[in-house]
N, C-alpha and C positions, 0 to 999 in steps of 0.2 A: 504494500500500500504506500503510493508517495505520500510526503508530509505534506502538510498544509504550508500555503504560502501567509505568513500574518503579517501584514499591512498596518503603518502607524496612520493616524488619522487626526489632526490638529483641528479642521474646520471643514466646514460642509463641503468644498471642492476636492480638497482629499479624500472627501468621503466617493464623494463620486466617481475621481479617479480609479482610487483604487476595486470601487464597485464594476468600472467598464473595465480597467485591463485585468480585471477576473480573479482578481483574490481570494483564498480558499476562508481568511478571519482577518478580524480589525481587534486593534485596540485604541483606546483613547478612556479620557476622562472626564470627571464633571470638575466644579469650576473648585471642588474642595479634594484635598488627599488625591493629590497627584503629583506625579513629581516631574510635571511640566506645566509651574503654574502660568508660564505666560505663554503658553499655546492658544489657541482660541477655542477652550472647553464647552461640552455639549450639558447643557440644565437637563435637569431630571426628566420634562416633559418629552424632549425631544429626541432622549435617549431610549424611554418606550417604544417613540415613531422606527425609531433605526432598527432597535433590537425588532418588530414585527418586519417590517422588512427586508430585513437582513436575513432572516429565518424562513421567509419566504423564499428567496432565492439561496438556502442553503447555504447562507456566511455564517459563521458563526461572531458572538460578538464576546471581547473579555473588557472588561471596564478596568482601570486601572487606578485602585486607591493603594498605592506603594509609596505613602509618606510615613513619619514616625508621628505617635500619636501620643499627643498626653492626656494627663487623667482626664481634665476638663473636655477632651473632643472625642472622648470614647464612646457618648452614648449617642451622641448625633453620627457621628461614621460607623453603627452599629446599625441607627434608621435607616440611613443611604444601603448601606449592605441589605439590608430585609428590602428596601422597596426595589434594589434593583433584581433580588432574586424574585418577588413576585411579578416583576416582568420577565424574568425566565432568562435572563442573563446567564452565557455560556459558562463563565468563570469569573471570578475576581481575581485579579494579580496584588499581590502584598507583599510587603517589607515587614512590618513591625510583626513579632513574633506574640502581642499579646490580641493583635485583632483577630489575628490565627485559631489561637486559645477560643476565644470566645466566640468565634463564627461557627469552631467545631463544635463543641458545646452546644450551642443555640440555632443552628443552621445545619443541618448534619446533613443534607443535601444539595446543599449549595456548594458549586466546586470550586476550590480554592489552588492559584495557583503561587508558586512562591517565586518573586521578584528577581529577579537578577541583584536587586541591592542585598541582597541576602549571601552575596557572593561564594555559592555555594560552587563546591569543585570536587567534593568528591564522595568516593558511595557512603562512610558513616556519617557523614552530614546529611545525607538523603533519607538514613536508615529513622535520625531524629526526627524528619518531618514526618515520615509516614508515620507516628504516631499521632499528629496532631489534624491527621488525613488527608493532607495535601495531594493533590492526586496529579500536578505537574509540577515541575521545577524549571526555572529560566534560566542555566547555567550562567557562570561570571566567564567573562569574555576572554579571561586569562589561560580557560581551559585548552587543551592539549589533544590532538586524537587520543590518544591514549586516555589519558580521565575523561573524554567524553561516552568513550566505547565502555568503562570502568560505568559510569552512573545511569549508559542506560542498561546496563546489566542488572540493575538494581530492580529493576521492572517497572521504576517509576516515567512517568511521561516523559522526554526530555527536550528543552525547547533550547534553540542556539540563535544567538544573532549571526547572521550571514551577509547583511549589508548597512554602511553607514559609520556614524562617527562613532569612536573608541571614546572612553574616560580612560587616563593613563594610569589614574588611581584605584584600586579594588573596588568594584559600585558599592557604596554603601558605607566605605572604610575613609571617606573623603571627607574632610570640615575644616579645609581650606576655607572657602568660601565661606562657610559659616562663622570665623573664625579673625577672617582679616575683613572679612566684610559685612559681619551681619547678616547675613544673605544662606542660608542652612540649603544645601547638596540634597539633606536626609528629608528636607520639609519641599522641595519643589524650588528653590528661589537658587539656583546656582549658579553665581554671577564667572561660571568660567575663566576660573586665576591659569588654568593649565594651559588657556590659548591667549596669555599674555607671554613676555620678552625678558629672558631672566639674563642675569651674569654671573658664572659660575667663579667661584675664587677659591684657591686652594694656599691654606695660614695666611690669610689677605691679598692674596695677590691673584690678579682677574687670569684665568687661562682662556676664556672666551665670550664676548661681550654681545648682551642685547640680540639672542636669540632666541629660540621657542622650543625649547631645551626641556617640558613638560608636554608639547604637542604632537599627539599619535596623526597618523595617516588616517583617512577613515579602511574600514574594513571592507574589504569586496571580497568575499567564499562564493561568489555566484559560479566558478566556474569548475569550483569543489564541491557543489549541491550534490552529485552522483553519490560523493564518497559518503559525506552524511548521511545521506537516504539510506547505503548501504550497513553503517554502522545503528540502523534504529532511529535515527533522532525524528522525533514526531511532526517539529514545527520547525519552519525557515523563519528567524523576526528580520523584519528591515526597521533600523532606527529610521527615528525623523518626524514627531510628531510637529517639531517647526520649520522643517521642511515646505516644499509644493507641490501641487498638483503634478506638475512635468516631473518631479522629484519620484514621485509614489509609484505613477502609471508609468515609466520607464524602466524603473529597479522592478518592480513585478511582471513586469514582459520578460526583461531579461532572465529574471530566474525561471519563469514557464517553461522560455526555450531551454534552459539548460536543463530543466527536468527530463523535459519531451526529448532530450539531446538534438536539437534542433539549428546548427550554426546561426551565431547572431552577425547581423550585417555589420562594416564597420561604421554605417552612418548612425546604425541603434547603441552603439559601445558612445559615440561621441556626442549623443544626445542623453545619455546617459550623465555621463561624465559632464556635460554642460550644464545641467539640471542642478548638480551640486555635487563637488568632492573636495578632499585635500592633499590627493594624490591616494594611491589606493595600497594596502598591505596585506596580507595573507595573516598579518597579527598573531599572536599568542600562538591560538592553534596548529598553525604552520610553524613554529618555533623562533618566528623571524624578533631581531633584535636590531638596537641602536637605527642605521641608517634604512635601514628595510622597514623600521617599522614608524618610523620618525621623521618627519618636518619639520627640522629644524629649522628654516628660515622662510616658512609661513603658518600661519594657523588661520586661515580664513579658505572660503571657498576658490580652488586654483581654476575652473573652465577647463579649455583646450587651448593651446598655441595653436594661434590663426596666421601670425606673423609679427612685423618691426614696424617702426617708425622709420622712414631712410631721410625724411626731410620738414621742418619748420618755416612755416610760412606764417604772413602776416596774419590771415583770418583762417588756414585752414593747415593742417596735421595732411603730412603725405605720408602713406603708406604701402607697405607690399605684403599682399597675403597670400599666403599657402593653400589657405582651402578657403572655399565661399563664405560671404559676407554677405546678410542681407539688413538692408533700412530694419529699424526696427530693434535689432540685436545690441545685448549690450556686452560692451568688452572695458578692460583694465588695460594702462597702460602697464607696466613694471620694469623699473630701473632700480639702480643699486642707489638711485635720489629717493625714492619713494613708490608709493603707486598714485594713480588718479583713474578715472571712471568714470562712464556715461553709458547712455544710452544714444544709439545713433539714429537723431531723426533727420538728420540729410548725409546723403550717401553721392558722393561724387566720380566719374571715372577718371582715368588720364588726362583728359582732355576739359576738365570740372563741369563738364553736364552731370546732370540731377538724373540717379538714376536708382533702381531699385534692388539692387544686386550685383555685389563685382564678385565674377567667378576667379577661379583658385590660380593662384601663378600670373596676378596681375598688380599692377599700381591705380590706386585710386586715393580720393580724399576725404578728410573730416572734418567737419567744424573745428576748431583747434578751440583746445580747455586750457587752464593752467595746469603749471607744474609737471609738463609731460616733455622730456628730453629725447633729440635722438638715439637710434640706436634702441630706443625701447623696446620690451616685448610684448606683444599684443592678444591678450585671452580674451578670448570668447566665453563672456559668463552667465548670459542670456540668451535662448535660444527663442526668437520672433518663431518663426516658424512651428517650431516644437510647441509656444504655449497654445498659437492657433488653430494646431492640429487636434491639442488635449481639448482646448477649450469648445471646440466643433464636437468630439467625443460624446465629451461629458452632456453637452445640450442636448443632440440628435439621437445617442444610442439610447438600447433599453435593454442591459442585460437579461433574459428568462431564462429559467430551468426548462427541460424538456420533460414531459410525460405523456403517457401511452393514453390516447381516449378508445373506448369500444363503446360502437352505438349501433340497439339493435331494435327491430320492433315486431310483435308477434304477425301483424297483419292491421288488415281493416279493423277500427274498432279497440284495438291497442293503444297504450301509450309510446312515444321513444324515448329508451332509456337508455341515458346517458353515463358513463362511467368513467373516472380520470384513478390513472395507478402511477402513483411513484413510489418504487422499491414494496416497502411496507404498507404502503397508505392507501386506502380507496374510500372511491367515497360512488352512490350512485344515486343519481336523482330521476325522475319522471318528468314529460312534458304535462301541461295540465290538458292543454285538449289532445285526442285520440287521433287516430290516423283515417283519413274519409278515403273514399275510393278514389284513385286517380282517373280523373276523366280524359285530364289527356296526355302528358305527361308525367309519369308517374317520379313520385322524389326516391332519385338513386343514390348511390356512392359516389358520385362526382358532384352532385348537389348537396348532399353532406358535407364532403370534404371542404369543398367552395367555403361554404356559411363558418363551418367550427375552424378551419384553419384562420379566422377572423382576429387573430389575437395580439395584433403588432404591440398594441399602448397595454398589454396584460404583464403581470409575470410571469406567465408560462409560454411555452409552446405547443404542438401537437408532435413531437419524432414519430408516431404513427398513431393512425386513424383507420380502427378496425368497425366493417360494418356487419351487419346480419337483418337483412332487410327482408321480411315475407310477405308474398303478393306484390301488385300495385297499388302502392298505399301511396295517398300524398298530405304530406306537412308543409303549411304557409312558410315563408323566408320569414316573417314574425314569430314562428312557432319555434324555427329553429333557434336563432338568434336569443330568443329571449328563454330556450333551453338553455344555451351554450355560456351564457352570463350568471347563469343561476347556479348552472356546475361550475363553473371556476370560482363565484364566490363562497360558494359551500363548501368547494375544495381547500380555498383561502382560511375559511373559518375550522376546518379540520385539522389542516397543517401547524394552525397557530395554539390549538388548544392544548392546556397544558393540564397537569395535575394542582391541586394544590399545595402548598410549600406546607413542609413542617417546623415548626419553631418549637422549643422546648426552653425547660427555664434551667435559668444558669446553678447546678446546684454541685461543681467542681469543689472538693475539699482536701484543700494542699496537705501535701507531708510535713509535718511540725519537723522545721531546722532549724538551731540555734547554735551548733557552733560555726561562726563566723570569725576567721581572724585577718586583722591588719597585714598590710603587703608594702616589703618596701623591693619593690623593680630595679635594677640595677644595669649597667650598660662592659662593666670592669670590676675586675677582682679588688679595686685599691677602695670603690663604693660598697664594700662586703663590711656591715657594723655590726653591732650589738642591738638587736632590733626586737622586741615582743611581738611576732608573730613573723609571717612568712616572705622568705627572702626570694626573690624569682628573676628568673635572668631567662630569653631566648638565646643565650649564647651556652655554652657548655664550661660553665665556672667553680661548680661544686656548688650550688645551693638548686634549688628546686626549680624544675624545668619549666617553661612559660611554652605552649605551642605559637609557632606564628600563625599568620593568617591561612593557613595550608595543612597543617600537620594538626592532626587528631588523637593522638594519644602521649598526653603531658600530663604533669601535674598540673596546671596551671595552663586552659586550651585560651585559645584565640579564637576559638572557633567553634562547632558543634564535631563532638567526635566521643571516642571512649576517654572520657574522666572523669573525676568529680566536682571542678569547681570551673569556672567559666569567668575567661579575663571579659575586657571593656568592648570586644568587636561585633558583640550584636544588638548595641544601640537599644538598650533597656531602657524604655520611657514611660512606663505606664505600671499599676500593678495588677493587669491581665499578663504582662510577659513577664513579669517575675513568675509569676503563678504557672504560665508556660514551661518558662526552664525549669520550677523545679517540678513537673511534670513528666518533664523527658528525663528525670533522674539525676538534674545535678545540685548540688547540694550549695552554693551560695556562687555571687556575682557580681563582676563591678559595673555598677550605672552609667548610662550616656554620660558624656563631660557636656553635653549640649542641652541638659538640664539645667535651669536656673535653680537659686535655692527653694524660691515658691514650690517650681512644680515638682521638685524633687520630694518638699514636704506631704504636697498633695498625694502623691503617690504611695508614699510609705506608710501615711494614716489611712488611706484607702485601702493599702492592703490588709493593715491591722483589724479594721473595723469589718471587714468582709471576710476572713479567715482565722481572726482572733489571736495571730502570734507577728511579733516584730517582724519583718520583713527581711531573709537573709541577705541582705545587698551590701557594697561597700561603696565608698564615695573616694572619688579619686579628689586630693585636697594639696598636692604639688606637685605641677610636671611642668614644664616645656611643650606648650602643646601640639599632639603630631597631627601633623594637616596633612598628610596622605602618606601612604600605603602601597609603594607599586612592587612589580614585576621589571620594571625598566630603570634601568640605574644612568643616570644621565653622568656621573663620576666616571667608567667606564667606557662611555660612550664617547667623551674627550680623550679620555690620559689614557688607554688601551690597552692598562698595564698588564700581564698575563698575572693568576694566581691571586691575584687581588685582595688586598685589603687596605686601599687607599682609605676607606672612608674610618677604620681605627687607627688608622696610623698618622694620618694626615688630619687637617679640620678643613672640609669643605663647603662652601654654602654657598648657596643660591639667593642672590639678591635680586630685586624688583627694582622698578621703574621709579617706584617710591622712597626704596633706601631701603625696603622691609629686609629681611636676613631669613633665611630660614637652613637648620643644621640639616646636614646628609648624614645618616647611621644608618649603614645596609645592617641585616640580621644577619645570623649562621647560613641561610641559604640567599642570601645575596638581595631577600627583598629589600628595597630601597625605604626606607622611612623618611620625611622629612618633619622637621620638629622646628616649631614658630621660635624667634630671638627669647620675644619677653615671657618672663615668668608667668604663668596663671595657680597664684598661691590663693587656696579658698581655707585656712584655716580658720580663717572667724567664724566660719559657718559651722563649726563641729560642735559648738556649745548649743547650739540651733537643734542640729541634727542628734545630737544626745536626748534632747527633748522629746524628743519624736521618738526614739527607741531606734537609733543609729549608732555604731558603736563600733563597728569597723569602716578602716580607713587605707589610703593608697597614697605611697609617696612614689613617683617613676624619677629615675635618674636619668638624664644626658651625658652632661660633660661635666658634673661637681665632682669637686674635688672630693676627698674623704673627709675633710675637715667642714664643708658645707656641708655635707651627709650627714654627719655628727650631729650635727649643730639643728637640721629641718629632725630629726629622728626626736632628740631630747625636745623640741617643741611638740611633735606630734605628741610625745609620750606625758608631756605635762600636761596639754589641753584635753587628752584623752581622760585621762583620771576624773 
């Protein structure tokens, strides 16, 4: 069985797009718990319209509430959740592990699928959802053949993105954004730090300046759809819910054909590509690293090279281009001064007549803009052409399913009745008047056929039309007609009817844990102190093992896997996901750092008062805070050192536009961390949190010395008391 092609969906034209070039399911969101909150989201009402529709023509629809939730937003995105299963919504996609909790619980039919922010990779993280029933998984983009063929061995569904823009950072493991800007990754608002312009320096000194040393290529697997299909994976995702229309309905053709193995033209690769890319990578999966999978010196959409600049004129830009240019189309210049951009609404040849197209391997002109040097190069970043084609599409087409009608009639004095079959489904209705004698031309199988093949403006079609006609019987063209309307609405009304949903009341009761101890993190053996409670290191130092974002069997995971206590990487915001993890068996947890100390209280009295015991959580109260999380080591990616351990041996950092700093500390397996300049010291809050029935605590080490250690340890340990 091929997988489904799923289509992102921003605003009504994408909807359409991706409805005419034939997408097998959609996702998109409403205007709350999404985690593209400035897409242009569909309101509750209209997402009914789509979901009947779409089910009509066999799309399936997944609605996507994968933001993190706190206590205050849980019982309104618990409404949203119920009213979108009573409109019979395919699935839900989610992140937060408490809305999880509580959908299983109280929706035990409703299908839940688990986010990509979840950045799940491998089968005993899959093993932990399927207790919470999750019945697909969106793997993280970092996966591998190998862990992909590894999770869906698991039996669980398993969805991959296949085309569109990478995060450089683990989905989910990102609070950059939230962090130097206000703006939370995990909430929808991600003001995209990774496709700004850093300068790497190593003990202060720049080794490369004002590049984009965070920014992936986007990801193109279109032309690896075979090998997926082959290994199980259920569903193809195209990123892009702020994307376009040409964006949507070109990435989904292109994957058809490569399903159907069908060669694509090179004008559909470059209409592709013009729609929107950053250059394209084989990414993670294919193993591809630093320049393979990196754009270091753009992060915005690159077009196609159409061609140069050869000459500056007073009111007009002369140029030569390599393949066609039409009025309309909008291109960048790009030099090593800058770039600049337009759209071209006069199009000149050789000779400066006004004209509508200069074909390939010619000279012509352009209005002249600023800031645009010879010698420049000329991307084609809007395709005229391409949106006029979609935009004709999307107006004039009507995609339908096809199904089988059989219409037969006993004779004179019979009714005709009419029958529509898809797969499963029938449904069979009667004309109300009878059949009279034909006087004179009797109503055949070509006058059947004529009237019910009627269905241009329907969502169906006829693939065949079986008759069984006894006698010369004849039925009015009123008769028929207003059969054939009556059966496809009743087929409409059969197709769409559903069961009724179940809801059940939440009556989950947590395993009573209370030993809870303090964590001090440590990055070097010389931060190894005298500490009342538990010392954890991902490095391999002699005190107790921390997993990173990958490995599942620690003392102290990073992740979901076999152990029993659970570090900070799955964004514990609520107290349904406390209640979750200790659910799946593990015995205490440290809290989002993207809790304030409000919601933090909120939480932890919410769990008291609902489950009756303190809440086993920790509160992380001194770190350096880490703003991402990769697979990609931009240290390595400059200095090329073999065997590597620049980033302990050396102090590397990544500076911004604005002066920010931010430390590089790869782990034991080489993932990359980056850790913000300034301190985020919350001890004042622990006299707070003791009130509350809080009482373990997290200090994470960077670059302190042992004598700072000391010194943040004896504070922990006297505000503790």
């Amino acid at each position: 069985m091929k997988p489904e092609i799923l289509a992102p969906v921003g605003n009504e034209d994408m909807l359409e797009a991706a409805i005419m070039a034939g997408c097998d399911a959609i996702y998109f969101a409403l205007p709350s718990f999404g985690a593209r909150a400035f897409a242009k989201n569909f309101t509750i009402e209209r997402t009914k319209e789509i979901i009947e529709r779409c089910h009509l023509l066999n799309i399936k629809v997944y609605v996507t509430m994968n933001t993190l939730l706190y206590e205050d937003e849980i019982e309104e995105a618990y409404g949203m959740a119920k009213a979108l299963h009573e409109m019979h919504v395919d699935a839900l996609i989610i992140q937060d592990l408490g809305f999880i909790h509580l959908l299983h619980h109280r929706l035990p039919d409703l299908i839940l699928h688990a986010s990509t922010q979840l950045s799940i990779s491998k089968p005993e993280m899959i093993e932990s959802l399927k207790k919470m029933g999750v019945k697909r998984v969106v793997l993280a983009r970092e996966c591998t053949m190998d862990e992909i063929k590894a999770c869906v061995d698991t039996g669980m569904e398993i969805e991959t993105f296949v085309h569109g823009a990478l995060c450089i950072c683990y989905s989910g493991q990102c609070y950059f954004s939230s962090l130097r800007y206000n703006r939370s990754g995990n909430r929808g608002l991600c003001a995209q730090p990774c496709r700004m312009t850093y300068t790497l320096e190593k003990n202060g000194k720049a080794l490369i300046k004002d590049k984009y040393l965070l920014s992936p290529k986007d990801l193109s697997l279109i032309d690896k759809v075979k090998e997926l299909e082959k290994l199980g994976v259920c569903s193809l995702k195209i990123e892009g819910r702020m994307k376009s229309k040409e964006y949507v309905y070109t990435t989904i053709r292109q994957i058809r054909k490569a399903l159907d193995e069908i060669p694509s033209t090179e004008k559909e690769r470059e209409q592709m590509m013009v729609s929107f890319n950053r250059g394209y990578t084989l990414g993670h999966t294919y193993g591809k690293k630093e320049n393979e999978l990196m754009n270091i010196s753009a992060g915005n959409h690159q077009g196609i090279d159409v061609g140069k600049v050869i000459g500056i004129e007073k009111n007009r830009i002369k140029i030569k281009v390599e393949k066609e240019l039409y009025q309309g189309d909008g291109i960048r210049f790009v030099s090593k001064h800058g770039d600049a951009g337009c759209r071209i609404n006069f199009l000149y040849d050789k000779n400066h007549k006004l004209v509508n197209r200069l074909p390939a391997n010619s000279i012509g002109y352009v209005d002249r803009i600023d800031h645009v040097k010879p010698d420049s190069l000329i991307k084609k970043t809007v395709d005229a052409n391409l949106e006029k084609e979609v935009t004709s599409i999307i107006k004039n087409g009507n995609r339908q399913i096809k199904v089988q009608a059989f219409i037969k009639c006993k004779g004179v004095g019979y009714p005709l009745e009419f029958t529509i079959v898809e797969k499963d489904l029938s449904i069979t209705i009667q004309s109300k008047n009878k059949a009279m004698p034909a006087k004179n031309r009797p109503t055949d199988e070509n006058t059947i056929s004529k009237q019910f093949n009627k269905t241009k403006e329907s969502f169906l079609t006829f693939e065949t039309i079986e008759c069984d006609l006894q006698g010369d019987i004849f039925f009015t063209i009123a008769d028929m007609n207003q059969l054939r309307k009556e059966g496809i609405e009743a087929f409409k009304k059969a197709k769409l009817s559903n069961n009724p949903i179940i809801e059940k009341e939440y009556d989950y009761q947590c395993p009573v844990v209370e030993d809870v101890s303090s964590i001090l993190e440590v990055q070097n053996k010389n931060q190894i102190v005298d500490f009342e409670g538990d010392i954890i290191s991902e490095l391999n130092i002699g005190v107790k093992s921390k997993g990173n974002i990958t490995e599942t069997r620690k003392d102290y995971l990073g992740h979901l896997g076999k152990g029993n206590r659970l570090d900070v990487n799955l964004n514990i915001t609520n107290s349904y996901a406390i209640a979750c993890v200790l659910e799946m068996g593990y015995a205490s947890m440290v809290i989002s750092d993207e809790l304030d100390l409000e919601h933090c209280i909120q939480m932890i009295d919410a769990f008291l008062n609902r489950y009756g015991f303190h809440a086993p959580v920790i509160r992380t109260v001194y770190q350096k805070p880490r703003l991402m999380t990769m697979k990609h080591c931009p240290v390595h990616m400059i200095t090329k050192k073999k065997n590597c351990q620049e980033c302990h041996e050396s102090t590397y950092e990544l500076i911004s536009k604005d002066g920010k700093r931010a430390l590089c500390i790869g782990d034991a397996m080489c993932h990359m961390r980056l850790y913000d300049q300034n301190v985020f010291n919350r001890m004042d809050e622990i006299d707070a949190l003791k009130e509350h029935g809080m009482h373990a605590f997290k200090l994470i080490m960077t670059d302190e010395s042992e004598k700072e250690v000391k010194k943040l340890v004896d504070e922990l340990k006297n505000r503790s008391r």
